[in-house]
matplotlib code that plots the C-alpha trace (Angstrom):
import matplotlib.pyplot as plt

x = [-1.6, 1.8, 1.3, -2.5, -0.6, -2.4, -0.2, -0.7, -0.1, 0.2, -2.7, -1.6, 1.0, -0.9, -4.2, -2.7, -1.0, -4.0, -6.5, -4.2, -1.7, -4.3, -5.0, -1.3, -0.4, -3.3, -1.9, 1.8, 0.6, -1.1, 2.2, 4.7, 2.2, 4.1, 2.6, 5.6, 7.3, 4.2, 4.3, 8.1, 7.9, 4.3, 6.4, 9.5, 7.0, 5.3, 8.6, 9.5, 6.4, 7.0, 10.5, 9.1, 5.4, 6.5, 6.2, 4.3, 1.5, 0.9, 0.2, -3.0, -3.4, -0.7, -1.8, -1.2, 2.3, 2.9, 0.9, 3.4, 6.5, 5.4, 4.7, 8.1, 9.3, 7.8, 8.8, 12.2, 12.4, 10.5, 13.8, 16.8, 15.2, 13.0, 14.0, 14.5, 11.1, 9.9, 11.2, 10.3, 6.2, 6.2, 7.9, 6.4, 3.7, 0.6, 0.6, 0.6, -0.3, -2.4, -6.0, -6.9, -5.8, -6.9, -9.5, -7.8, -10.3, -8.8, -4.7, -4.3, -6.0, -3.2, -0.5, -1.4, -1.7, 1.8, 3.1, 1.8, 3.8, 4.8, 2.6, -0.4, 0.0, -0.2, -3.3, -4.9, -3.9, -4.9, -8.1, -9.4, -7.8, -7.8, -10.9, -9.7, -11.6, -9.5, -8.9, -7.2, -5.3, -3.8, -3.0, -1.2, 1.1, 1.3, 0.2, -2.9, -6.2, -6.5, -3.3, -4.4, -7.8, -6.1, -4.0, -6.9, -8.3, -5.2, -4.5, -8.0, -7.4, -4.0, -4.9, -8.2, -5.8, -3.6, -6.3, -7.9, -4.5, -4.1, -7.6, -9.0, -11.3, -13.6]
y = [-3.2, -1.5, 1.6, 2.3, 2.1, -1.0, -2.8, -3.2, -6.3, -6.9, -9.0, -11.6, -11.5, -14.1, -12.6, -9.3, -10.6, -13.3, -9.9, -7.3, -8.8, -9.3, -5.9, -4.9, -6.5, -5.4, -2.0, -2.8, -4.4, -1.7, 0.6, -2.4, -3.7, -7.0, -10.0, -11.3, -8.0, -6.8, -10.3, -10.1, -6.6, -7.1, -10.5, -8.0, -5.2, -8.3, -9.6, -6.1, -5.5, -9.4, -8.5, -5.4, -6.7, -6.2, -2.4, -2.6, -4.1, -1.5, 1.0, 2.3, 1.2, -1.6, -2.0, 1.6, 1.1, -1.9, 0.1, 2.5, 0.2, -1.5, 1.6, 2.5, -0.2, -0.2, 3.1, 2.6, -0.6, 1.5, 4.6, 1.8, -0.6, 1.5, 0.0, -3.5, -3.7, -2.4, -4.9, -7.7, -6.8, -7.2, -10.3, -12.3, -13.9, -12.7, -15.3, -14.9, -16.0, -12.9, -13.7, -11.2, -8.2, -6.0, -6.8, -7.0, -4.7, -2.0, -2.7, -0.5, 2.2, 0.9, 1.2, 5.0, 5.1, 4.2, 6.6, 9.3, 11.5, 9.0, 10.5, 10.1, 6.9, 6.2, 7.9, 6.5, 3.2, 3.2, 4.8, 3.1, -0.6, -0.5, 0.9, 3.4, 6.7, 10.1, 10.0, 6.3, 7.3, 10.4, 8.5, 5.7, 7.9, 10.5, 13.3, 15.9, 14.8, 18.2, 16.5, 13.5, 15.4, 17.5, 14.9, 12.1, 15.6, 16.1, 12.1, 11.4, 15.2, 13.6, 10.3, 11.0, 13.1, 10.8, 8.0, 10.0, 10.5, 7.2, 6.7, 4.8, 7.4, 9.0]
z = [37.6, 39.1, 40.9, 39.6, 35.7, 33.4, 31.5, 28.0, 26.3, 22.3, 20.5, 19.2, 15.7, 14.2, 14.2, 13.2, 9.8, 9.1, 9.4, 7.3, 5.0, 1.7, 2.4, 2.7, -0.3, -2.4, -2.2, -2.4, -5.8, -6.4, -6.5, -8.0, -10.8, -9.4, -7.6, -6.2, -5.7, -3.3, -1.8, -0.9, 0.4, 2.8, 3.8, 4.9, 6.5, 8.6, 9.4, 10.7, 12.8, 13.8, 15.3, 17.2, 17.8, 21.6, 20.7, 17.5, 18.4, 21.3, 19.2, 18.3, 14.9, 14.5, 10.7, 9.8, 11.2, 8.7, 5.6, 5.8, 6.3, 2.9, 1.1, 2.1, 0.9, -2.4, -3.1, -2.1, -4.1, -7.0, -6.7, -6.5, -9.2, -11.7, -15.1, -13.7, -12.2, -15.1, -17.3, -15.0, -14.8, -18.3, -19.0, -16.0, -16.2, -13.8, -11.4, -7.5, -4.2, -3.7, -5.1, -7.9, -6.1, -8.9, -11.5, -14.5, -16.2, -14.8, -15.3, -17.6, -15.2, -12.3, -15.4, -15.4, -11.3, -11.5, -13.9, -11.1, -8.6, -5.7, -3.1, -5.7, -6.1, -2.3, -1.5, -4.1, -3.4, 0.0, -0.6, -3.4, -3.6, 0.9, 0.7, 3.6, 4.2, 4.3, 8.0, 7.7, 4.8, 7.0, 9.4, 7.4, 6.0, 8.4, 6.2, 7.4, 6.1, 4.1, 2.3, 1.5, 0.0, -2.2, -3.4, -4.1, -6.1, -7.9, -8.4, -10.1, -12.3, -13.2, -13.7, -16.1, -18.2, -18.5, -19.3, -21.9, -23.6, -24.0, -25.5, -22.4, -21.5, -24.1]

ax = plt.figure().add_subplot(projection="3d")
ax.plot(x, y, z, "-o")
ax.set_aspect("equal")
plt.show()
């Protein structure tokens, strides 16, 4: 202690990345549809919290920080690389170093999560492949929890129509 402050110190990087990256990566795959894509971009949101961890892992929730980095990511991957990405998912075959992130019963429900508005996509990502409640998801994205409500409402109305369109839905 220096003049009645406590200092902080991180916890450790390495017990940080071995606790959150499957997590990280589920949803990253989640938005890409990719395997290596998610891999490559929760590698480059680890890296970054790595480089700042001095400051990074101070904060209060050090995970929500690198959630968001990767979704960032993704989605700014997703804008400068649409068609490319596109064409790659389906000509590569489904193997990755993240085990079975998504059950592939539901793909073709993740196809249609992907065809969603870009905010959509997140919340539903992070509430239903992170498992997080409402208050988490906020908080990852930095959005009110009244926010991320009405857009889990208006993901799941959007994504049943769009499922039952497509016949997967009766």
């Amino acid at each position: 202690m220096t003049g009645g402050q406590t200092v902080r110190v991180p916890g450790s990087f390495d017990a940080f990345y071995r606790a959150e990256y499957r997590n990280v990566a589920a949803v990253v795959y989640s938005l890409t549809g990719s395997a290596d894509i998610a891999d490559d971009l929760s590698q480059e949101a680890f890296l970054r919290a790595h480089r700042d961890w001095a400051t990074i892992g101070l904060r209060d929730a050090p995970e929500y920080w690198v959630r968001r980095v990767a979704i960032n990511l993704a989605m700014s991957r997703f804008r400068r690389l649409a068609v490319e990405a596109r064409g790659l998912v389906r000509l590569r075959p489904a193997t990755t170093s993240i085990e079975a992130p998504l059950d592939p019963e539901y793909e073709a429900i993740w196809k249609e999560v992907r065809a969603l508005p870009r905010r959509q996509q997140q919340v539903l990502a992070l509430h239903y492949v992170d498992e997080l409640p409402v208050a988490e998801v906020a908080r990852v994205l930095g959005i009110a929890e009244g926010t991320v409500k009405a857009t889990l409402h208006q993901g799941r109305d959007n994504l049943e129509q769009r499922l039952r369109k497509s016949g997967w839905w009766q």
